[in-house]
C-alpha positions as a printed NumPy array, in Angstrom:
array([[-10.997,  -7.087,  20.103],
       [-10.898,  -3.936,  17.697],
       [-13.104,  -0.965,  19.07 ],
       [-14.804,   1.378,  17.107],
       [-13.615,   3.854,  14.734],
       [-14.676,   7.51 ,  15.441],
       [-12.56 ,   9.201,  13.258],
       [-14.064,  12.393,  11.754],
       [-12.236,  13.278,   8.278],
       [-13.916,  16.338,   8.258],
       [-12.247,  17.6  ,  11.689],
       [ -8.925,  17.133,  10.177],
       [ -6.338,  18.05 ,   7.647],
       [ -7.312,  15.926,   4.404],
       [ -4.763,  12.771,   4.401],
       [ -3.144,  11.364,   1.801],
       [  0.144,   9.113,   1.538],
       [  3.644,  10.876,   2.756],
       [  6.164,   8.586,   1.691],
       [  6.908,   7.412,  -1.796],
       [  6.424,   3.697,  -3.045],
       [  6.837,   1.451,  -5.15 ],
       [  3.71 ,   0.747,  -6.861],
       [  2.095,   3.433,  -4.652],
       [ -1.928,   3.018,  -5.506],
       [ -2.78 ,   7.255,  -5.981],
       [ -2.649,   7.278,  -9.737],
       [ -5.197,   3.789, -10.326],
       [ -7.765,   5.396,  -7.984],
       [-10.499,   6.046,  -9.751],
       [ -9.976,   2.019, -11.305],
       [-10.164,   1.019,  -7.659],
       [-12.835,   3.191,  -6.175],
       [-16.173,   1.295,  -7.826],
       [-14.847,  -2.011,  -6.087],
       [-15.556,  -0.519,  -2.77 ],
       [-18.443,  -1.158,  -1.024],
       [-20.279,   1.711,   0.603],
       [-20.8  ,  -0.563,   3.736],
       [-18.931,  -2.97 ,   5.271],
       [-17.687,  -4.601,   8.565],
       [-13.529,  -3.813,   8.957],
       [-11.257,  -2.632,   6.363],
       [ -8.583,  -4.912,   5.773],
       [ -5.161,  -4.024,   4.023],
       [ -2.712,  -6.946,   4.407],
       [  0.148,  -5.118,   1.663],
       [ -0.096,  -1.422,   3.741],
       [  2.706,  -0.099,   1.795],
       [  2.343,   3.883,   1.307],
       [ -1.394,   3.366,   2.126],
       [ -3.044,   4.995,  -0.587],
       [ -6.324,   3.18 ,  -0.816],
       [ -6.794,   3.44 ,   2.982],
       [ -6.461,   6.946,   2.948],
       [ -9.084,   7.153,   0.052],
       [-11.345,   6.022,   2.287],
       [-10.349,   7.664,   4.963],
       [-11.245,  10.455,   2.769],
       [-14.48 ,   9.375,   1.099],
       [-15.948,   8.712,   4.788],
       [-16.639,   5.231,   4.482],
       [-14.373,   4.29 ,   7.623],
       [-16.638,   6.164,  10.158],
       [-17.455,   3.46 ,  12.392],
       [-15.433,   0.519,  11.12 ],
       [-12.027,  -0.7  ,  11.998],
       [ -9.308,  -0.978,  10.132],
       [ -6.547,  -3.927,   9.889],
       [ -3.351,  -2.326,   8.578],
       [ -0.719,  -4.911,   7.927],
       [  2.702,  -5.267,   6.019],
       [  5.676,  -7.39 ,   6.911],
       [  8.331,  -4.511,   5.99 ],
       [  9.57 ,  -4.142,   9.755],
       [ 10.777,  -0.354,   9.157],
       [  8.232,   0.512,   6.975],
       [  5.405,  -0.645,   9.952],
       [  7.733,   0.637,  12.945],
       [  7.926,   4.429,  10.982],
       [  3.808,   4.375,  10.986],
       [  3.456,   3.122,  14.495],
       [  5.967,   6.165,  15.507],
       [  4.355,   8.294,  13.634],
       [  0.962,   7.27 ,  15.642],
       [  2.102,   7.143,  19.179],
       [  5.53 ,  10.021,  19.044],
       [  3.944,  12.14 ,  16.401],
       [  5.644,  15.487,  17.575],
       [  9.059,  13.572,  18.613],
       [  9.213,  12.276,  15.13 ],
       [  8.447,  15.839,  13.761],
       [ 11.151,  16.996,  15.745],
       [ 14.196,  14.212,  14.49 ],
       [ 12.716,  15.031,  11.011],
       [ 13.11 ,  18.525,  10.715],
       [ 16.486,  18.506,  12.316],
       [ 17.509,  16.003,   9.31 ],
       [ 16.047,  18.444,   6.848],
       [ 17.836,  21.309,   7.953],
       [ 21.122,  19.181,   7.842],
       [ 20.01 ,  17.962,   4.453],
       [ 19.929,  21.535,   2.924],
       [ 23.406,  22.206,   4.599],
       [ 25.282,  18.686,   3.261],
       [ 22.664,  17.135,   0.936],
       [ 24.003,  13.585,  -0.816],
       [ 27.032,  13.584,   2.205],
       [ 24.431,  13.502,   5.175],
       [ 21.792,  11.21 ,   2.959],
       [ 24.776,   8.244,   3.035],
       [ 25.747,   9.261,   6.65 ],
       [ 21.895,   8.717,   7.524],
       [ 21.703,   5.65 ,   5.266],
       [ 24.684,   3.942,   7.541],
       [ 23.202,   5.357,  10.692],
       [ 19.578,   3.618,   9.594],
       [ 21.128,   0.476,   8.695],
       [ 23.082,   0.206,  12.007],
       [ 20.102,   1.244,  14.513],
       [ 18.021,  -2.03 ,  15.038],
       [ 15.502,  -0.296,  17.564],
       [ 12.771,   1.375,  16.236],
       [ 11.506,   4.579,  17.528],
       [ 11.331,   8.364,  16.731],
       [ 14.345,   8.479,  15.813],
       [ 14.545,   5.475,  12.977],
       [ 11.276,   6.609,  12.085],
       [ 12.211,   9.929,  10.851],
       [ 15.381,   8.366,   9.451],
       [ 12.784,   5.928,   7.241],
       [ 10.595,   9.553,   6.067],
       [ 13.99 ,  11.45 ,   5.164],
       [ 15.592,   8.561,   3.057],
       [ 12.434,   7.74 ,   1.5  ],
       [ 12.131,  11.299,   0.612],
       [ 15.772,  11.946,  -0.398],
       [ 16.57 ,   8.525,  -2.125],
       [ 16.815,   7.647,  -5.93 ],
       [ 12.768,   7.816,  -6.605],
       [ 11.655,   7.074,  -3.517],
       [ 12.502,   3.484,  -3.454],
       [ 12.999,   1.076,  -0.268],
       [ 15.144,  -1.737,  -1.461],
       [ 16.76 ,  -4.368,   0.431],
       [ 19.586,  -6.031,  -0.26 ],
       [ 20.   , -10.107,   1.14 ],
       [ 21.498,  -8.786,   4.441],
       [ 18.671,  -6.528,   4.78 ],
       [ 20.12 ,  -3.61 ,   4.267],
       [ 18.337,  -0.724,   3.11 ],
       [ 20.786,   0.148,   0.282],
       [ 19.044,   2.693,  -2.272],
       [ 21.674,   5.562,  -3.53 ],
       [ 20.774,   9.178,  -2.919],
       [ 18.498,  10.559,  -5.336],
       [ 19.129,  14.044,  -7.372],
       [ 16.795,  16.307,  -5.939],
       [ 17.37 ,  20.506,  -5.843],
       [ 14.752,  20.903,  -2.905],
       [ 12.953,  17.985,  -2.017],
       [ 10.236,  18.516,   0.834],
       [ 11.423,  16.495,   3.578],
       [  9.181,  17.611,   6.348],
       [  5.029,  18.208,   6.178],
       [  4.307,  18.33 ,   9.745],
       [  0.856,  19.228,   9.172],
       [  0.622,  16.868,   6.897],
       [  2.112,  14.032,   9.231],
       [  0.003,  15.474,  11.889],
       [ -2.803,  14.487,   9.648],
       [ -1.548,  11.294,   8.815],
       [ -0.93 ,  10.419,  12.716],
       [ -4.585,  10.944,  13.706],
       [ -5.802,   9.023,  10.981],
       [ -3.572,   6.008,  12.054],
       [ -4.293,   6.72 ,  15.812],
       [ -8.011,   6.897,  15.11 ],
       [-10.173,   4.052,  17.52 ],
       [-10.033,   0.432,  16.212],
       [ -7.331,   1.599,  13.807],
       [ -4.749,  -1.526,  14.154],
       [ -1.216,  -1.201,  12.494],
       [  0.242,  -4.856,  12.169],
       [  3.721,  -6.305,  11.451],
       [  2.423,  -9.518,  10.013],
       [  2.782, -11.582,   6.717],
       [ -0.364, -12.028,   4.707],
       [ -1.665, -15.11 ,   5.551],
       [ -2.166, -14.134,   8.78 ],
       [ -3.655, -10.698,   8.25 ],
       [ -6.103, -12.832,   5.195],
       [ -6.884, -15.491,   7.541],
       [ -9.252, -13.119,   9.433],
       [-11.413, -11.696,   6.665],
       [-15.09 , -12.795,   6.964],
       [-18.37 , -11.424,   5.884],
       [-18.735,  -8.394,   5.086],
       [-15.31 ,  -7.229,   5.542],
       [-13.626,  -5.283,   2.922],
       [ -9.979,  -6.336,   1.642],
       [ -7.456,  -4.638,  -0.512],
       [ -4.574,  -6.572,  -2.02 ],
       [ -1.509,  -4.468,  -3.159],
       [  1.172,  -7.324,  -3.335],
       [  4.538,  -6.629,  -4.972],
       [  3.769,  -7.223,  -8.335],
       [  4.789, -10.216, -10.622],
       [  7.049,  -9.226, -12.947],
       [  6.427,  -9.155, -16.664],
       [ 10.215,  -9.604, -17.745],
       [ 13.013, -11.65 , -16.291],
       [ 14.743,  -7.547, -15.765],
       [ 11.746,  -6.192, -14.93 ],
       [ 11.465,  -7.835, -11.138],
       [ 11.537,  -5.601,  -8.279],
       [ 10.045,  -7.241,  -4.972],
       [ 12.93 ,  -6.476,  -2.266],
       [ 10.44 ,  -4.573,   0.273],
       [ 11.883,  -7.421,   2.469],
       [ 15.406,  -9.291,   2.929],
       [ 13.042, -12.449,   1.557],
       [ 11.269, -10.85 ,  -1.575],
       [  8.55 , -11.817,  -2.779],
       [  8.177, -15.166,  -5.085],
       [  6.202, -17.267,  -7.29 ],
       [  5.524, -18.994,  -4.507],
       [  3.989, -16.265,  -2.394],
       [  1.516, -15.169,  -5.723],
       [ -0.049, -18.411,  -6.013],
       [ -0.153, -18.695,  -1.695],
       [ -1.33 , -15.331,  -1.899],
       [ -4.142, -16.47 ,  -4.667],
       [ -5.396, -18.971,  -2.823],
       [ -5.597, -16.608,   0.963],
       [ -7.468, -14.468,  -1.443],
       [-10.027, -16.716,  -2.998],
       [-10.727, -18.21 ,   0.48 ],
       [-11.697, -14.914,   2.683],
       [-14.074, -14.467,  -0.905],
       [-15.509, -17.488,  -0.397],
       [-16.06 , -16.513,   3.593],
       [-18.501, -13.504,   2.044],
       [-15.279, -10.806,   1.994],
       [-15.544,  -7.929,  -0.455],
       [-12.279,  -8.65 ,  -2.292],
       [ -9.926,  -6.03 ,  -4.266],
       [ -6.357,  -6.904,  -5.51 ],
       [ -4.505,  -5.05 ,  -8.046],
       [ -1.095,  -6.813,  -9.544],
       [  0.63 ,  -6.809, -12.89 ],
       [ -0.905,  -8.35 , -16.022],
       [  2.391, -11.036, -16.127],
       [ -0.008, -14.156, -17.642],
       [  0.437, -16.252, -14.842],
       [ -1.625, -13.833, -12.343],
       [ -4.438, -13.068, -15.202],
       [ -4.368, -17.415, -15.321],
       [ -4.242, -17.844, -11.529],
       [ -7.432, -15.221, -10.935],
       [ -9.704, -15.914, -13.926],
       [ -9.011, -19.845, -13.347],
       [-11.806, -21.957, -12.751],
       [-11.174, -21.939,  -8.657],
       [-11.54 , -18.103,  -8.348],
       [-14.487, -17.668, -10.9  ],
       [-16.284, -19.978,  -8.725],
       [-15.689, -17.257,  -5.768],
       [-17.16 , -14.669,  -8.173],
       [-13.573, -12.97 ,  -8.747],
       [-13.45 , -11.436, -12.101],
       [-10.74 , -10.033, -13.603],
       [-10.208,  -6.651, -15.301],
       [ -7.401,  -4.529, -17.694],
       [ -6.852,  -1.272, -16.95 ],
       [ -4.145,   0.92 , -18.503],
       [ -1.383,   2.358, -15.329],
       [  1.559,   4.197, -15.582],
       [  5.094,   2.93 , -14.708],
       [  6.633,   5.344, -12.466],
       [  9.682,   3.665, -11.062],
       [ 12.609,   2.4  , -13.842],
       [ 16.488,   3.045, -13.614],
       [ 15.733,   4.483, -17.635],
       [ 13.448,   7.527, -17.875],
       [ 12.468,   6.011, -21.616],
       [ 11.096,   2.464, -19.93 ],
       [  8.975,   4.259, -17.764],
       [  5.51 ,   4.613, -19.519],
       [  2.17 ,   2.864, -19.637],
       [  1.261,  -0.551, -19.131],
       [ -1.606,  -2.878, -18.284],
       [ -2.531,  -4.198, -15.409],
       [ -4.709,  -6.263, -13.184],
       [ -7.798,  -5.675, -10.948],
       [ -9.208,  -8.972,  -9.358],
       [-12.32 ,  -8.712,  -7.417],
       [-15.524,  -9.782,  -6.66 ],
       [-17.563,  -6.71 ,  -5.786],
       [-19.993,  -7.514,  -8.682],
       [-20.66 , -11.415,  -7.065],
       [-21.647,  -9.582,  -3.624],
       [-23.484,  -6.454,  -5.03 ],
       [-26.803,  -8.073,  -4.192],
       [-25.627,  -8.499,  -0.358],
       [-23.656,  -5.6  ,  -0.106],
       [-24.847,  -1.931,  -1.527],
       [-21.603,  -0.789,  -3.657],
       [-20.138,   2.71 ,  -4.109],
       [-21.658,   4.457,  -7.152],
       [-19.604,   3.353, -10.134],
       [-18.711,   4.895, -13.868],
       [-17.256,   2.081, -14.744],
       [-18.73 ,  -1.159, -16.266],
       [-16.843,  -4.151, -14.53 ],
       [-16.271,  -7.266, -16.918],
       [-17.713, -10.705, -17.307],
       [-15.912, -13.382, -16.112],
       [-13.553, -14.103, -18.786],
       [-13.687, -10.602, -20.552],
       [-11.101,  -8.407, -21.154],
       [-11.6  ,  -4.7  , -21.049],
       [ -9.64 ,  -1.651, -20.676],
       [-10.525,   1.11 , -18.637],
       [-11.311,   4.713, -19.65 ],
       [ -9.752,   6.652, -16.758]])
């Protein structure tokens, strides 16, 4: 049973996500922000990724008290934060040695880590700090797998990337380590399953993609499918129908704006919204640029049960389309 969380943000170094992501949530903030509730049970996050919106509120103060579910089925990506959390100064340690050989033999010690990462099955210190210096060293941050599983991203051009924060992953440590803070290596069905009343759950799958060239799910040997979207739709319209505060953000491909503003999930008081993002991760500088995307939730359906975070933002009618200011 999950204890209590007494984490104090205020006592600490303010956190914020370390590694780079795919689809990292930093920059649709302040789209995401009046969905949360200013009370709830346990934070869930079954999509933990880089961790953004868990940080935020970290930040904001809104975990004091609550646990936290933290959950992804990336194996490395999981095993780096639980490292992080329990050998905070050994991982320090393997990092900065790395980033001292990195300024010495830059792209030549990124491929020699790369083989070294793929080869080491344990986790650890060790492949922990491995995970932080290729995430910070590789071709825009990515984590990419190829079918064997192999992390297989090319080194990235970078004249002085900063490879070690150890305040900062001090910071990030005691956040994670925090009472009823629980970092899970578990698909999302499992993590989903869970969510009741008053809990609050964020949603970050890999997103659906909006072109046959424009897919980009390999976080995991297995990807992520069509398949997993509409399982995933219906994990998410169940914990809202279980009295769950709901949040998921995904691409505007027509099949996800179909699946969430379909009869089934307007029932569960999920409404979905346009808001205009920014895409940060393309091969081609000139394809990177805005776009549209989703945010599902049902905040508005539970506002008379739960009190909400002060919001500038109108949320839609069911049905409506609007785009955000931010």
């Amino acid at each position: 049973m999950l204890g209590v969380v007494t984490f104090d943000i205020h006592d600490v170094t303010p956190v914020r996500p370390f590694l780079k992501w795919a689809g990292g949530k930093r920059q649709l903030l302040p789209a995401l922000r009046p969905c949360y509730p200013a009370a709830f049970n346990r934070y869930i996050e079954p999509f933990l990724g880089s961790g953004a919106v868990f940080f935020d509120i970290v930040e904001s103060g809104r975990l004091r008290g609550r646990p936290a579910v933290l959950a992804d089925l990336n194996v490395d990506l999981i095993g780096c934060y639980r490292a992080l959390r329990d050998e905070t100064d050994a991982v320090i340690e393997a990092l900065e040695a790395l980033d001292g050989e990195h300024r010495k033999r830059g792209a030549e010690c990124y491929y020699e880590v790369r083989e070294r990462f793929n080869a080491r099955k344990a986790g650890g210190a060790s492949k922990a700090a491995m995970f932080v210096y290729l995430n910070r060293t590789g071709f825009n941050g990515l984590f990419r797998l190829n079918r064997s599983g192999a992390f297989n991203v090319p080194a990235g051009r970078y004249s002085n990337p900063r490879i070690c924060d150890a305040e900062h992953l001090r910071a990030v440590a005691r956040a994670f380590g925090a009472p009823g803070v629980s970092i899970e290596c578990a698909p999302f069905e499992a993590t989903l399953s869970g969510a009741g009343a008053r809990d609050f759950v964020y949603c970050d799958p890999p997103y659906a993609p909006l072109s046959r060239t424009a897919s980009f799910a390999q976080y995991t040997a297995a990807g992520f499918t069509a398949r997993h979207q509409r399982e995933l739709q219906q994990a998410v319209v169940a914990a809202a129908r279980r009295g769950a505060v709901v949040l998921l953000s995904n691409s505007s491909a027509p099949e996800i704006e179909e699946a969430y503003a379909g009869e089934e999930a307007r029932r569960a008081g999920l409404i979905v919204r346009r808001v205009p993002a920014r895409r940060a991760i393309n091969s081609l500088a000139s394809r990177r640029g805005p776009v549209v995307e989703l945010i599902v939730s049902n905040a508005a359906h539970v506002r008379g049960g739960l009190r909400m975070a002060k919001s500038p933002l109108r949320i839609a009618r069911p049905g409506a389309r609007t785009a955000s200011g931010d």
